[in-house]
N, C-alpha and C positions, 0 to 999 in steps of 0.2 A: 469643466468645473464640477460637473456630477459626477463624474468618476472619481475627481479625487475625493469626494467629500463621500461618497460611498466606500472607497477604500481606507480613508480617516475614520469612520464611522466601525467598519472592519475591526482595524488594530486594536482602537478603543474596548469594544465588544467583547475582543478575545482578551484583552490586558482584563478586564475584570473578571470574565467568566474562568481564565487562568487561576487569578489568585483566589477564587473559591474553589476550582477545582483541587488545589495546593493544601488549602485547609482542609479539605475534605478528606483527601488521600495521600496526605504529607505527602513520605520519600517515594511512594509510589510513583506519583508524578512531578519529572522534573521538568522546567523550561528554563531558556536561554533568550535574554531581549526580545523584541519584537516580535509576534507575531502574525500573522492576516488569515484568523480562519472566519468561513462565512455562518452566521448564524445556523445554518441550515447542514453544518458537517456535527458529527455525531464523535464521544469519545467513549469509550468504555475500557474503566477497568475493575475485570469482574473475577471473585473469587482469589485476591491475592494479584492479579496481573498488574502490572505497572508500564507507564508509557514512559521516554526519555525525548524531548525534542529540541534539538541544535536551536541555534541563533537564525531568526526569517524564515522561519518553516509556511509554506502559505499552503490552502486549503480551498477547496470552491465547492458549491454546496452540494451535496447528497453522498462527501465522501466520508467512510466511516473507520475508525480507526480501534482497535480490539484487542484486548490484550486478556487471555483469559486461563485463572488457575496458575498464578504465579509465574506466568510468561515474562517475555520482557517484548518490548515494542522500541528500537532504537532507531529516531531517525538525525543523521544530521545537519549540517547548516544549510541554507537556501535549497531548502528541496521541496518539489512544486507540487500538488494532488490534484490534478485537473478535475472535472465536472462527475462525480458517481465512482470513484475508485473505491475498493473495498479489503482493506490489509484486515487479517484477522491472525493472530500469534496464540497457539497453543504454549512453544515451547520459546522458539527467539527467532524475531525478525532482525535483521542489521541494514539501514537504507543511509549509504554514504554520502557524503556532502553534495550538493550540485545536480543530484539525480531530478531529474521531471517525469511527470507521467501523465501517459496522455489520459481522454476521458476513458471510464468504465474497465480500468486495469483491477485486476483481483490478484491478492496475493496470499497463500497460503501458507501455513509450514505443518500443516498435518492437513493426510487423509482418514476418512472413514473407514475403520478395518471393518470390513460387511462380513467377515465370516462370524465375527461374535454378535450379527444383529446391531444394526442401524438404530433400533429404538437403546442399546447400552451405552451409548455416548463410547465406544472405544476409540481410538484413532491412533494411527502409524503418524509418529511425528520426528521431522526434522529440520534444524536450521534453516534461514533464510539468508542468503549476505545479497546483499547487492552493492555494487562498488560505488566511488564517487565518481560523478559526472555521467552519469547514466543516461538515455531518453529510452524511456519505455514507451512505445507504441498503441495507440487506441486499443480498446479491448484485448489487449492480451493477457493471459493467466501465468502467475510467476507458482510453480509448484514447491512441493516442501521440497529440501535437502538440496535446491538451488543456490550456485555459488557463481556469478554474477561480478567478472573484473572488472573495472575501472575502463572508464569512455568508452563503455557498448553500450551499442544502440540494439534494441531489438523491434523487430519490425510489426506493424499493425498484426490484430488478430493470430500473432502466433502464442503456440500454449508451448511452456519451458520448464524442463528438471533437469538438472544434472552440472556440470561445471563448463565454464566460459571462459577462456582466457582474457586477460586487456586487450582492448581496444577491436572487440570482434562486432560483428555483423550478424545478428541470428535472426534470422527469415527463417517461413516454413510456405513451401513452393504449395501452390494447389493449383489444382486443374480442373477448368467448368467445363464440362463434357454437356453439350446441348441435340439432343435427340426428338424426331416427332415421336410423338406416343403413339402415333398410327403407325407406323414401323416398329415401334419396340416390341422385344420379347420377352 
């Protein structure tokens, strides 16, 4: 009975903290029905950025959602943000319907170019898609220019750029090498 009424409590929350956010940043930020984010996830849109959220998009707290300097942040219907994820969009994220994510996934669509100096805000950026029906895996990092088909899973703690066909598997194999330090060289 405390669950539901913590998750009633939930939809409520965000149904009004929505429709200020709406006022605040009209067509910046759009929504669709229902949503369930926890008081405790964070939105941002800054410098022009604008969010776009499907229909049951749900959220759990400490995850933050970024949309910055006339980016776009598209996510669509029932797509899940588990405990601490952290999407930030320079230029355009795209997260398709049904995707989940486990806790502490980051996702990016720009790096820091460090050859013009870290302190100039510069940064190499590119697209993000990620397909519908996704499971993204505990901490993993979704990098910029990542294209991301339809019904892949990618596995815990792996870091990803580059293109996925549907319905793949992307793991990244590592190996614990355990040695005594009184033998090591």
């Amino acid at each position: 009975m405390s669950r539901f009424l913590r998750n009633l409590g939930s939809v409520f929350y965000s149904a009004l903290r929505f429709v200020l956010l709406k006022i605040i940043y009209r067509q910046r930020f759009q929504f669709e029905g229902l949503q369930r984010f926890s008081p405790r996830t964070q939105l941002f849109m800054i410098k022009g950025g604008s969010i776009h959220l499907g229909n049951k998009v749900r959220a759990h707290s400490g995850t933050k959602l970024r949309s910055v300097a006339g980016a776009i942040l598209k996510i669509g219907d029932n797509v899940t943000f588990n405990y601490d994820c952290f999407i930030v969009s320079l230029k355009e994220i795209s997260i398709g319907s049904g995707t989940e994510f486990g806790p502490n996934v980051l996702v990016y669509d720009h790096d820091h170019d460090f050859r013009a100096g870290l302190k100039k805000g510069n940064y190499k950026k590119s697209s993000v898609e990620i397909g519908s029906n996704c499971w993204i895996g505990a901490n993993s990092v979704i990098l910029r220019g990542t294209k991301l088909g339809k019904n892949c899973v990618v596995g815990a703690g792996s870091i990803i750029s580059g293109s996925f066909p549907d319905n793949s598997i992307i793991t990244q194999k590592r190996e614990t090498e355990i040695r005594s330090y009184a033998t090591a060289e």
